[in-house]
N, C-alpha and C positions, 0 to 999 in steps of 0.2 A: 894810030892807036890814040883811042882819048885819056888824059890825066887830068887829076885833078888840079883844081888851082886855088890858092890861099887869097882870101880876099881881107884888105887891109882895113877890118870897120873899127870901131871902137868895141873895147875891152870890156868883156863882162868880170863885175867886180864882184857879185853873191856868189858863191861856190855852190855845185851838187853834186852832194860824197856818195851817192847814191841813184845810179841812172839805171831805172828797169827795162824802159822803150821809149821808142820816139815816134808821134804819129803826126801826119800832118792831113790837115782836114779842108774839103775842097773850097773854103772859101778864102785859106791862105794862112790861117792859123797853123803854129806848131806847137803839139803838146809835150811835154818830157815829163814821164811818168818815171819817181823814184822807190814804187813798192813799199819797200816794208816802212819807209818816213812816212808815208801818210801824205805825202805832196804830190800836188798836179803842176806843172807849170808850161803857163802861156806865154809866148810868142809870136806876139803880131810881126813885126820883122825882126830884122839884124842890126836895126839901127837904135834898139831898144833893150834895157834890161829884162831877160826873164820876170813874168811875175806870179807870185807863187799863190794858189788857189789852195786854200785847206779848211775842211771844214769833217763832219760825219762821212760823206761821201766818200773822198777823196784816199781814204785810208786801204790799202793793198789794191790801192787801180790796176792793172800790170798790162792791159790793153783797151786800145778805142778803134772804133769803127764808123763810119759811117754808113748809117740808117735811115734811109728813107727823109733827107733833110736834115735829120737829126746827130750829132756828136755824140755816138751813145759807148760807154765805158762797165767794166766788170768790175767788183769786188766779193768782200767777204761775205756777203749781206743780201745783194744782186747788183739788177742793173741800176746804171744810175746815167743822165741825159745832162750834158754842157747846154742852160739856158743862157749865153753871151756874157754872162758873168761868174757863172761860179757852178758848181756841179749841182744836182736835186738827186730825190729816187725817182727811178722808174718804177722798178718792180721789184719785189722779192723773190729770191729764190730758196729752196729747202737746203740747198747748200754752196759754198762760195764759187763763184765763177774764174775758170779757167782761163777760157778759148770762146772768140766769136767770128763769125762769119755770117754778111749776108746776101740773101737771095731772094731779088723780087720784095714780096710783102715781109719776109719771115727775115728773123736772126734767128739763126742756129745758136747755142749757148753751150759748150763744155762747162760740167759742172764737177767736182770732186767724188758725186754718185750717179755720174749719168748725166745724160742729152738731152735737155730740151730745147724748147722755141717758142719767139717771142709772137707775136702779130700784131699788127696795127691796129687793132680791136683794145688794145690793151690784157690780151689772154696771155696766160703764159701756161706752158704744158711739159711734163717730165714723161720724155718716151721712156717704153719696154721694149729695148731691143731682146728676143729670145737668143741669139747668137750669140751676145757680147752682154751677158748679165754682170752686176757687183764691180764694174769699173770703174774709172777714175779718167774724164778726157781733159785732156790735160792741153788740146791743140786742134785747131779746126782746119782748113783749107782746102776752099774751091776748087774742083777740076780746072773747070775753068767758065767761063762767063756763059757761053753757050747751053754748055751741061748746066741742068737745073736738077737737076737728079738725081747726083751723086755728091758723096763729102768724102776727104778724108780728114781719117778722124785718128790723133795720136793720145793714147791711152798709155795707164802704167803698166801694159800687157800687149806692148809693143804699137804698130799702128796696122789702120784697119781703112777697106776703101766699101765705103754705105752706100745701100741704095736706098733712096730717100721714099719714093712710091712702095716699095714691097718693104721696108723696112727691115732689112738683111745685112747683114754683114759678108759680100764676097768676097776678099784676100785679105786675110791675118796672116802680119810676117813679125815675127819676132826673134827673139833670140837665137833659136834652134837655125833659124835660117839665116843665120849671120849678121844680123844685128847686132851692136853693142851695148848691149844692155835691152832690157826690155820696158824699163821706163820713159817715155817720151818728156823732155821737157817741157814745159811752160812757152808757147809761142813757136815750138821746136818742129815745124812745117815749113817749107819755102818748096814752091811750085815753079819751077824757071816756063820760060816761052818754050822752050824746046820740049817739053814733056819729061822733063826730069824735078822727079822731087827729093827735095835734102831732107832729110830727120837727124836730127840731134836727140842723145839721149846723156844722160850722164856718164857717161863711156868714152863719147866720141861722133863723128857725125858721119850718116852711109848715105850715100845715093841710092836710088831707084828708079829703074829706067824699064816704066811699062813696054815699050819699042823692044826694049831683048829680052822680055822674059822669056824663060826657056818653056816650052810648051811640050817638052817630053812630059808624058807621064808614068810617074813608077807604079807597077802592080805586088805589091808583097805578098813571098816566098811564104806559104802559111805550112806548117805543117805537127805531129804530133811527138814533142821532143823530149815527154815523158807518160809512161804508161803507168798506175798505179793499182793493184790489188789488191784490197783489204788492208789497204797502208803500208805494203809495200812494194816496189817499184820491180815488175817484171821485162821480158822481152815481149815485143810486138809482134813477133814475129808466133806466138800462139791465137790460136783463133776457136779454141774449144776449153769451157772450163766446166768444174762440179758447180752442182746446185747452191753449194755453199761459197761459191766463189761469185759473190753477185753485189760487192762495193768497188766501183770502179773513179777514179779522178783521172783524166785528159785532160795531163798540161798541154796549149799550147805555145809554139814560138811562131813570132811570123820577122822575117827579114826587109827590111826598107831601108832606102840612101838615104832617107829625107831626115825621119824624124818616127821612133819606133815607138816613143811615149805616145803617136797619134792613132795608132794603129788599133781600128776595132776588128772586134773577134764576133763572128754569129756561126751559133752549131746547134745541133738537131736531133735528138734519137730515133732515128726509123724503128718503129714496129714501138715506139711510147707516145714519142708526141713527133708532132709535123709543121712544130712551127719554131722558127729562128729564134733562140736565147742570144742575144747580145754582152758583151763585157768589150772594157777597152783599155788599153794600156798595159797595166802587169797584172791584172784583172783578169787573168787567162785560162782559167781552172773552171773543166765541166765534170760536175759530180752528180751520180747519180747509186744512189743506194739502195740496197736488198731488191735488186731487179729479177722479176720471176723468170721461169724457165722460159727459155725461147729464142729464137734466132733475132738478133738487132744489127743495124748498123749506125752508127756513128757518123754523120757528115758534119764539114767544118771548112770554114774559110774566112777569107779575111781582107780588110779595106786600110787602103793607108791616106793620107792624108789627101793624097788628088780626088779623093773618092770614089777609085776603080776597085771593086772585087775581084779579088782573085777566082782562080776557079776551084768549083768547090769537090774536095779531096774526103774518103768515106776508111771508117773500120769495119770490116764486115768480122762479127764474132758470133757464139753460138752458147747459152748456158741449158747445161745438160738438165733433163729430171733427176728429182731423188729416186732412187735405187727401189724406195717401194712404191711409187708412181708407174712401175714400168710394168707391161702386161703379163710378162711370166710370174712375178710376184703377186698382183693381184688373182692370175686364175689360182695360184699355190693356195693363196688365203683363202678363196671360197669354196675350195678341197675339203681345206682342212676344218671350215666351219660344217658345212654337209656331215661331215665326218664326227665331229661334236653334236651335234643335233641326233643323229641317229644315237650314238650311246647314251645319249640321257633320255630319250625317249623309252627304249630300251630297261633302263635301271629305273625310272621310275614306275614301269608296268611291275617287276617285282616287288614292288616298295609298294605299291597298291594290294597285290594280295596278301603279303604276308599282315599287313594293318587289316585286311577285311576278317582274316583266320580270326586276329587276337579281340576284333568285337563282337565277332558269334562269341567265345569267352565270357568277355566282359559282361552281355547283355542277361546270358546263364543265372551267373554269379547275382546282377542287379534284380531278377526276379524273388529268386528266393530271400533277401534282404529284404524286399518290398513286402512281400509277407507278414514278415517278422515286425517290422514297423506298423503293419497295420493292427497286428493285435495291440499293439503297446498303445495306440491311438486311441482305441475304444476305451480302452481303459483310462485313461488322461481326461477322456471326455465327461466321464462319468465323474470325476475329479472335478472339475471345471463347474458343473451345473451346483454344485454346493458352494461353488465361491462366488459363482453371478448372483445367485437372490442374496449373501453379501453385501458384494456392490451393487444392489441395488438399493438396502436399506442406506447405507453411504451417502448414496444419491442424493436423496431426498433432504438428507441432512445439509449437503452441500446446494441445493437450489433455492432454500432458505437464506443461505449465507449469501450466496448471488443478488436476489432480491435485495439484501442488504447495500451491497457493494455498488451496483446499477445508481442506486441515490445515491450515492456519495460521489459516483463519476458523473453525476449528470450535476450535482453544486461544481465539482473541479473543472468541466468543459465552461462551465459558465465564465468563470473566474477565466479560464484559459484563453475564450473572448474576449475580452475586455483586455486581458495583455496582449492580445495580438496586433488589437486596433492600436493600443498604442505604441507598440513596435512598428506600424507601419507607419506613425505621425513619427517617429524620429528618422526611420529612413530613409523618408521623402525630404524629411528638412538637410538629412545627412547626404544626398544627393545633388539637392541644390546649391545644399554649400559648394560640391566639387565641380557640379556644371561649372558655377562663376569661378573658379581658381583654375579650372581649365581655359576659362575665357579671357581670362588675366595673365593666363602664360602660355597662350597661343600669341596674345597681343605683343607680351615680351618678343618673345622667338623671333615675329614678323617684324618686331624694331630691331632684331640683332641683324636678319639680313636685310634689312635697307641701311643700317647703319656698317654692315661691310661690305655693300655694294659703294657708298659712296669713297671709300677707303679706295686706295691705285691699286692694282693689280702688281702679282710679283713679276708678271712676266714686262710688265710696263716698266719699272724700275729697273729691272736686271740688261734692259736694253740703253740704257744711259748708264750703269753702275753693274758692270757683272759681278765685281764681289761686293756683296754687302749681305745682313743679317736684320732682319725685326724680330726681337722676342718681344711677343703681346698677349698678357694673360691678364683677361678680366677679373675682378674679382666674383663681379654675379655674372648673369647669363649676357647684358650689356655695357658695355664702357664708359667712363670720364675720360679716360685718353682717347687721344685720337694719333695719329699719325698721318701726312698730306705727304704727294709729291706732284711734280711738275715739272715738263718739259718742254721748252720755251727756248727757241730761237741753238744757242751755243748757253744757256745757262739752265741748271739744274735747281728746283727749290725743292730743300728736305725740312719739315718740320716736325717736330716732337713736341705733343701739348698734353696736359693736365686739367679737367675743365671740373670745377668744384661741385663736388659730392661723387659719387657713384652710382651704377646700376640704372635705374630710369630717368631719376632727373640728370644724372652726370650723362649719361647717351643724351638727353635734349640739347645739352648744351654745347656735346663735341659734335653733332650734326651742324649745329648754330654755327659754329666755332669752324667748321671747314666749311661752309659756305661763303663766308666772308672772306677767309685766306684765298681761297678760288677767285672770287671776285676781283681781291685787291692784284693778286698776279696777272689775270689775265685783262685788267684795265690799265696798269702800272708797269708793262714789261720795261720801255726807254729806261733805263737813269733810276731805278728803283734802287735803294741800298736795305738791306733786312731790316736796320733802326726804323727807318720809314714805314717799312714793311706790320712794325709793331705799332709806328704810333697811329697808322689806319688804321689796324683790325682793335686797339682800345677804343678810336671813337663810335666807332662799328657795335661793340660790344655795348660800351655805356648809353646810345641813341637807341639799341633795341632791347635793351631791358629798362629801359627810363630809369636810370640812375641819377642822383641828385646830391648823393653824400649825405642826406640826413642819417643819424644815430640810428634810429631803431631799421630803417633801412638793409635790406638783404644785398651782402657783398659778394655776390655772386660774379664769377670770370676767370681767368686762366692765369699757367703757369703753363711757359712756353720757351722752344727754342729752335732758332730758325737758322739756315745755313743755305746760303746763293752761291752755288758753286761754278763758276767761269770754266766751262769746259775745254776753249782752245788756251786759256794763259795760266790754268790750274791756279786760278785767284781767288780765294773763299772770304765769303765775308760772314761775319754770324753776330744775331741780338738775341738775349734773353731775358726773358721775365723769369726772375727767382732759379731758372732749372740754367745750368754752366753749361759747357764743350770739353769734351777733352781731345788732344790731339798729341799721336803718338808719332814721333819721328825720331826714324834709326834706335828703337826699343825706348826713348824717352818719352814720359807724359807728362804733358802740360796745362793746365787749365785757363780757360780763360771764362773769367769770374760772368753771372747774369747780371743785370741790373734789379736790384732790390723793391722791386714795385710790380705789380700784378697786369693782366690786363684787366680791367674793370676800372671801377672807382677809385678814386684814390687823393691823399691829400696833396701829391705832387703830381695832379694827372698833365698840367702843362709843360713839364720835364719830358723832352724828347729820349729814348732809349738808346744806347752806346750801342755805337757801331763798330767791329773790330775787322779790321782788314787784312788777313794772312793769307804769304805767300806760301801752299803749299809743294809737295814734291810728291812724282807718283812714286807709287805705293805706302803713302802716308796713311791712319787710319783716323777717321773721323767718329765718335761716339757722342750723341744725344739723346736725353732719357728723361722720363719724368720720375718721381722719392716715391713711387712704388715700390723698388728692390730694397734702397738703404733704410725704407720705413717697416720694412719686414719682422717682426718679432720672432727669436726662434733661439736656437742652441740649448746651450745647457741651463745658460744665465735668464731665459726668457726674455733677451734683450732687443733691442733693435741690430738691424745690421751693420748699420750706421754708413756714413757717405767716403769716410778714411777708409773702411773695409773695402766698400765694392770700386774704388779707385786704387788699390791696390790689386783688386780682383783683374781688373781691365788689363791693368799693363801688366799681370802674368799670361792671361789668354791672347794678348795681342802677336803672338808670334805666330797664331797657329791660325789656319783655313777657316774662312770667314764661318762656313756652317759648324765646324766644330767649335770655335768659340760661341759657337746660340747655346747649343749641347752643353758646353761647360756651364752656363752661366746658369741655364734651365734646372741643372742635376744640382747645380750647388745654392739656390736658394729652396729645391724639393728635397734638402739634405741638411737645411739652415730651419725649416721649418719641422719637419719630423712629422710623424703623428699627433701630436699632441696641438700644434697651432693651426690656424687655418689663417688664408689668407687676408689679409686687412688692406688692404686699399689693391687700384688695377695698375699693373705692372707694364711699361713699354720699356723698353731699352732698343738705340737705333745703331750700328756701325756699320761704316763703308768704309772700302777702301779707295783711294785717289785713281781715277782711269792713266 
């Protein structure tokens, strides 16, 4: 049996309180990698002290590999290559490196979202496995030298053996199958020469020995283990129901050794549809409702984790017609309608003559009246011819008068010309005018949406920051505020600005105004502090309005406030121009004061902006706002609202769900102002909550 044996060298004197792995690399070097210290340390031999390598790189290393010649190492950030002195980057990745392994041209790379891989091309690529979505590889290891094909791969969802050409995941073994724990450690692979591989998890550590896998496969017991009616639960054992008996739910159960949470269910309505509904797990309920009269069957079966279908198992049932669907009731009813037809044909032949009898009568009767009306006629007549030649000397009198009236209508049409024309000169000018003020507030509108196109999306924000709120009310149809965000590497930029004046020239200048914050974050990401952050976007501001500080000189530029939030060490740092922070922890608020100077011009513009460095805590709340709200005029007093109100307003609302405190704040300056005010400047108010 071989033992080890103590060799007598000389005493290493630095201490390492923290050893994550040890890797030795074939040219004889050994590295001792101590995680979360942020050290590398080399090892040319045993006759020499450790010496310690630190720098950006070297910070969360936890494994090295050799690559193709090269020393190549994982962190927070990506890869990173030992140049014979000291660590560099290789490459970046979208998230911190796990696990490496390589093959041939390619490093495989476990990442905290997923697998990718590196190439000699300098490419790097982040697979879609469809199998193995939203994991975490936490651990890589070779089959073995031969196999170029396959990885396993340890994840927080136990570990899994890949096939690298068809990109599949074929055996996931986790917990359910006697694993300890379903999360794999960090490095937590060892493939011995025998075909056994060890996994460690925070649990404990299991072998697996592809050689005895057991290659039974289980078929599950599928069957219908509750029948329900109209909601509620009968025996199965009927197979005929009424027309009204047509809401059906088929629980199913299906029995497995393995793992019953795996288990899919696919079933069928013969005589509705003929094709497979799927559900899996407890997911087991086939509903189908107000099913018409007719004979169905029900088929159903089910797959357990080896992916054998059982064999598939049927209800045969039958719903009856309604009662007047059925043919003895139908011929009743056209009896009885034949039977109606006839008596009313019937009764209204009587109804015909007796009405014929009573207008021989009538017509009797209408003669002799016609008589009598006609003498009365003659006479009237002769009446009438002594009142026409009357109205006709009338006439005459009146055609006179006509003659008069005619000149007098033909001066008032004249006159009636002449106001017309000039009603039509005013309402071409009245026209005109509204063309250009439609052309002037179609122009507005198309600045509102380019100016909220450039604004971040809520769905961009809520995916760095699920709780958080913007209330943003302009006060005309475009803004002076602006609001920015950004997402950058492990750090979050929120800012809240106020850009001088409102409505169109205040929109030029928050367009202005988030171009340059853009710029400086995405040129600045390294080592950027928000003070900095401010004294870029004032040079910015004051080089592109050519400001110079003369007196008569327009002091145009913002009121601002900025917050770089450290998403993995919840490290916030915040600068403001004139607009404060508030920060609420465990129901207290706190302030932390702006710097008293603008961004634009100014008489202390070579005074750099105070940077403030707080450690927060999650679920801490962060508030940034521009003196829209506290400059609000309103109550009884016609007062302002003042900046003590809406700071007391905050930490009453801070206890409650990020969208109801928007709602509060919304209803209480629409309750501050009343009818009687309208609003005076554009209103932003920011909070989040700490992820």
């Amino acid at each position: 049996m071989k033992t080890l044996k103590r060799r007598h060298e000389k005493k290493f004197t630095n201490k390492i309180f923290s050893l994550k792995n040890v890797y030795a690399s074939p040219s004889g070097d050994i590295f001792l990698m101590s995680g979360i210290d942020g050290l590398v340390y080399r090892i040319a031999s045993f006759d020499v002290q450790p010496i310690p390598i630190t720098n950006d790189f070297t910070s969360l290393v936890s494994q090295i590999v050799d690559f193709k010649d090269m020393v190549v190492g994982g962190n927070n950030t990506g890869l990173v290559r030992y140049n014979g002195i000291t660590f560099e980057n290789l490459c970046a990745t979208p998230s911190p490196v796990l696990g490496l392994a390589a093959i041939d041209d390619v490093l495989w790379v476990g990442m905290e979202e997923g697998l990718g891989k590196f190439t000699m091309d300098g490419t790097f690529q982040v697979l879609s496995i469809p199998t193995l979505p939203n994991v975490s590889i936490n651990s890589i290891q070779k089959v073995s030298d031969r196999d170029k094909n396959h990885l396993w791969l340890g994840t927080n969802r136990g570990f899994c053996y890949y096939d690298i050409q068809n990109n599949h995941v074929d055996i996931v073994v986790y917990s359910n199958d006697g694993l300890p724990g379903n999360e794999i450690v960090t490095n937590g692979l060892l493939l011995n020469n025998k075909g056994v591989l060890y996994v460690a998890t925070y649990h404990g550590v299991s072998a697996y020995d592809l050689r005895k896998e057991n290659a039974v496969k289980f078929v599950p017991q599928c069957r219908i283990e509750n029948l329900f009616l109209n909601g509620e639960k009968i025996s199965q054992q009927r197979n005929k129901f009424k027309a009204s008996e047509n809401n059906f739910i088929f629980e199913l159960a299906g029995l497995s050794f393995k793992d019953e949470e795996a288990i899919t269910y696919e079933f069928y309505m013969k005589g509705l549809d003929n094709d497979y509904t799927a559900s899996r797990g407890k997911e087991n309920n086939a509903r189908y409702q107000n099913l018409p009269a007719g004979k169905y069957e029900f088929v159903y079966r089910a797959k357990g984790k080896d992916g054998i279908w059982s064999t598939a198992n049927s209800f045969k049932f039958e719903i009856m017609k309604p009662f007047y669907l059925r043919w003895w009731v139908i011929l009743l009813f056209v009896v009885a309608f034949a039977a109606l037809i006839i008596t009313v044909v019937k009764w209204r032949e009587k109804q015909l003559k007796r009405r014929n009898e009573m207008l021989e009568r009538i017509v009797e009767e209408r003669t002799s009246e016609i008589v009598q009306q006609k003498e009365a006629i003659e006479l009237k007549n002769a009446e009438l011819e002594l009142q026409r030649e009357e109205i006709l000397t009338q006439r005459d009198a009146i055609e006179a008068k006509n003659a008069t009236l005619e000149r007098q209508k033909t001066e008032i049409l004249s006159q009636r010309d002449e106001l017309e024309v000039q009603k039509n000169i005013a309402m071409q000018q009245r026209d005109e005018i509204a063309h250009h003020e439609q052309e002037i507030m179609d122009s507005i509108y198309y600045a509102k949406r380019i100016q909220t196109a450039i604004m971040p999306t809520m769905e961009t924000i809520s995916t760095v920051l699920p709780e958080y709120f913007i209330l943003f009310r302009p006060r005309d149809i475009v803004s002076g505020d602006f609001y920015y965000f950004k997402h950058i590497s492990h750090y979050a930029v929120i800012v809240a600005a106020d850009c001088t004046g409102h409505g169109v020239p205040g929109a030029f200048m928050s367009m202005l105004g988030s171009a340059f914050i853009n710029e400086i974050v995405v040129n600045n990401q390294a080592g950027m502090s928000s003070g900095r952050m401010l004294d870029l976007l004032r040079t910015s501001v004051i080089e592109s309005l050519k400001q110079t500080g003369k007196v008569d000189e327009a002091k145009d530029g913002m009121d601002i406030a900025v917050c770089i939030l450290d998403l993995d060490t919840n490290h916030l740092q915040f600068s403001g121009a004139f607009n404060p922070m508030f920060l609420v922890h465990d129901g207290e608020l706190e302030e932390y004061r702006a710097d008293r100077m603008p961004i634009g011009i100014f008489d202390l513009v070579n005074v750099g902006f105070t940077t403030y460095d707080v450690d927060v805590q999650k679920g801490d709340i962060v508030y940034i706002f521009s003196d829209g709200y506290a400059s609000q005029f309103g109550g009884k007093s016609g007062k302002k609202f003042m900046s003590s109100r809406f700071k007391n307003l905050l930490q009453e609302v801070s206890s409650q769900p990020m969208p109801t405190q928007k709602q509060l704040l919304d209803d209480k300056i629409d309750a501050w102002m009343g009818t009687e005010y309208n609003q005076v400047d554009d209103i932003l108010v920011i909070g989040f909550k700490i992820p």
